[in-house]
Backbone as CSV, one residue per row, in Angstrom:
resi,resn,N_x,N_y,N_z,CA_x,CA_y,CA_z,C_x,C_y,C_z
1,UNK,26.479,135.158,178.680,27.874,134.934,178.415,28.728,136.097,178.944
2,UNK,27.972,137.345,178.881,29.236,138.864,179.004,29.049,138.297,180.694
3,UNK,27.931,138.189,181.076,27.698,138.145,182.459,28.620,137.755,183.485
4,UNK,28.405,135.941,182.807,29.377,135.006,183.521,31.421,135.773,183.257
5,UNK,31.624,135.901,182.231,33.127,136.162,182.047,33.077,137.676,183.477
6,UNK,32.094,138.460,183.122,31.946,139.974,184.124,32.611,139.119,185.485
7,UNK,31.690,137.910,186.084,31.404,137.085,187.592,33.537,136.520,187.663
8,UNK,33.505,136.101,186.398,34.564,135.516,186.185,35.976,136.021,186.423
9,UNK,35.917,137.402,186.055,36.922,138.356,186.428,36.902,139.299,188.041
10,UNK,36.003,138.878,188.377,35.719,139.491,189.809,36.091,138.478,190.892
11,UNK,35.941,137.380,190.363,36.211,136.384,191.468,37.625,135.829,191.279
12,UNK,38.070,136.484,189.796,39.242,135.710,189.572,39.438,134.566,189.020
13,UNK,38.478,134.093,189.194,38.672,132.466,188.218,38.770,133.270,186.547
14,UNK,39.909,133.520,186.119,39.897,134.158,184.470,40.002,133.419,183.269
15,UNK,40.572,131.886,184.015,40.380,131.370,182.777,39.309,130.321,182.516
16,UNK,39.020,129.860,181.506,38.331,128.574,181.871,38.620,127.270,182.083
17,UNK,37.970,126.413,183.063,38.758,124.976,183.095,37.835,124.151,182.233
18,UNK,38.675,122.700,182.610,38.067,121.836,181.840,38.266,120.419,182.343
19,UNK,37.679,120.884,183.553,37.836,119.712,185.012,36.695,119.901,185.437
20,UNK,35.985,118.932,186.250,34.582,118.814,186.911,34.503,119.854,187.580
21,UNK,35.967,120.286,188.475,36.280,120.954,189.648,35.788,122.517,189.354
22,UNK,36.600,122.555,188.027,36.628,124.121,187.060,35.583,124.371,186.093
23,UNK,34.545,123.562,186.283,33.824,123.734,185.402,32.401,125.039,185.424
24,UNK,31.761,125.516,184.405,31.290,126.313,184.305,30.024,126.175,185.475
25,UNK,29.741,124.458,185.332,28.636,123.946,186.607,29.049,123.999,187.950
26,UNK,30.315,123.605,188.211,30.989,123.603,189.414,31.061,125.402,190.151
27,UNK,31.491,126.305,189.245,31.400,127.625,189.701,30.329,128.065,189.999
28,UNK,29.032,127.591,189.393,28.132,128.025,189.332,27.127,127.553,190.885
29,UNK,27.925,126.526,191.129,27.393,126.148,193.357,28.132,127.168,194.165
30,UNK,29.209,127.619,193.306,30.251,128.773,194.486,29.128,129.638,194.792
31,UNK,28.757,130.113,196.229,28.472,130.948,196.307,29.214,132.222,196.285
32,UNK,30.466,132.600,196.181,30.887,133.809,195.806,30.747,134.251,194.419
33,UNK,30.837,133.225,193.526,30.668,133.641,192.045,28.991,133.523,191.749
34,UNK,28.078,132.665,192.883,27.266,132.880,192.180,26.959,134.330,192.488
35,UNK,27.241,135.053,193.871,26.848,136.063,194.070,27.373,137.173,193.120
36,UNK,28.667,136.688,192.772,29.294,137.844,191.484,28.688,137.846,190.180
37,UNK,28.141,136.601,189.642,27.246,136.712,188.758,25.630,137.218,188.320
38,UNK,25.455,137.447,189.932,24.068,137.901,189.976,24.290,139.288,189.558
39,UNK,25.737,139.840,190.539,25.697,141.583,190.395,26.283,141.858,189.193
40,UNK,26.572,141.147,188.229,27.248,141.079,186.994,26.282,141.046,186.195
41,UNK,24.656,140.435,186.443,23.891,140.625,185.462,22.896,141.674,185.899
42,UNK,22.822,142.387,187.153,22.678,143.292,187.388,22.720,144.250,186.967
43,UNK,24.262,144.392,186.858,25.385,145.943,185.953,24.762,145.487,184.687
44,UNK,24.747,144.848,184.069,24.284,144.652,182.492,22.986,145.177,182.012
45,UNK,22.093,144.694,183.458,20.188,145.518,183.300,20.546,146.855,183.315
46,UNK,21.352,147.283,183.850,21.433,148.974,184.161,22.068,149.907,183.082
47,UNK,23.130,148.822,182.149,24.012,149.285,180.741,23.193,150.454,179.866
48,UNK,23.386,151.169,179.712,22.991,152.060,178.077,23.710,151.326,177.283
49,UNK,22.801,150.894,176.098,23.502,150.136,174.943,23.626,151.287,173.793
50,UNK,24.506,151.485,172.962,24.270,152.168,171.420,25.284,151.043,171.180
51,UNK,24.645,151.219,169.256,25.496,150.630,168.706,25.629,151.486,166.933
52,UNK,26.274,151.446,166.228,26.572,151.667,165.166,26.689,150.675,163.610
53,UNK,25.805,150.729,163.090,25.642,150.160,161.625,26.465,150.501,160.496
54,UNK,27.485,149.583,160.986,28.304,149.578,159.767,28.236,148.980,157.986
55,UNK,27.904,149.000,157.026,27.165,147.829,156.158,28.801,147.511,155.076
56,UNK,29.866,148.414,155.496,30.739,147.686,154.204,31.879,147.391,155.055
57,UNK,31.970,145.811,154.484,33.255,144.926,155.379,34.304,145.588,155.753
58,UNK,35.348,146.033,155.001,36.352,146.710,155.354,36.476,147.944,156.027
59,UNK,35.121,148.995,155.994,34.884,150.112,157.474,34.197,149.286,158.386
60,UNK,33.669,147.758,158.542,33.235,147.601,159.648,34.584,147.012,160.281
61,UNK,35.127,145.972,159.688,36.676,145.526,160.383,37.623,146.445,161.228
62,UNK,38.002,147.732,159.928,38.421,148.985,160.926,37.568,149.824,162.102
63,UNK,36.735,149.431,162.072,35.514,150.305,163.127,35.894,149.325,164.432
64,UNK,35.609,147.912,164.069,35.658,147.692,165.114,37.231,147.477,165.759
65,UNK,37.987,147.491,165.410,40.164,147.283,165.425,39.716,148.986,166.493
66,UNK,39.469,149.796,165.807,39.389,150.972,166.165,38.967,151.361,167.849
67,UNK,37.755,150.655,167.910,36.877,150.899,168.734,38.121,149.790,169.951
68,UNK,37.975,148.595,169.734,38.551,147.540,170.711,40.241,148.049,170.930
69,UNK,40.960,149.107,169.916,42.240,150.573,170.557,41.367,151.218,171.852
70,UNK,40.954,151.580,171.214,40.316,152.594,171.995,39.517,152.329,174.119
71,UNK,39.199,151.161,173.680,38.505,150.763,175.078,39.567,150.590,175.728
72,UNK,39.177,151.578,177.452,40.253,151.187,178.199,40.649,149.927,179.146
73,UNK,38.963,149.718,179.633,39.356,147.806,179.910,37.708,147.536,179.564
74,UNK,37.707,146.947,178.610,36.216,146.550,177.816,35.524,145.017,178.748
75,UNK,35.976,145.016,179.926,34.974,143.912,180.537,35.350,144.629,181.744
């Protein structure tokens, strides 16, 4: 899913359709997006992941409000 939206913003198609034409199957014969989706799941094999365990609702809500301020373009 991060993959395809990654392919999605590179090629520009940003939103999603909901036409045969625009469809998630139809992009997926493009060869430019398929090629953007390959290097999109590429960048993802290569990611360092951390993550943080939050366990009480209201510091995880602000953690994450916090965190999604903070990112400067999160895709």
């Amino acid at each position: 899913m991060f993959a395809f939206k990654l392919a999605r913003k590179m090629t520009g198609h940003l939103h999603p359709g909901y036409t045969a034409n625009d469809s998630r199957k139809a992009l997926a014969k493009d060869p430019a997006f398929a090629d953007a989706f390959a290097r999109a799941k590429n960048r993802i094999r290569q990611m360092e992941l951390r993550y943080v365990a939050e366990e009480d609702p209201l510091r995880q809500t602000f953690l994450e409000i916090y965190v999604a301020f903070c990112a400067k373009d999160p895709i």
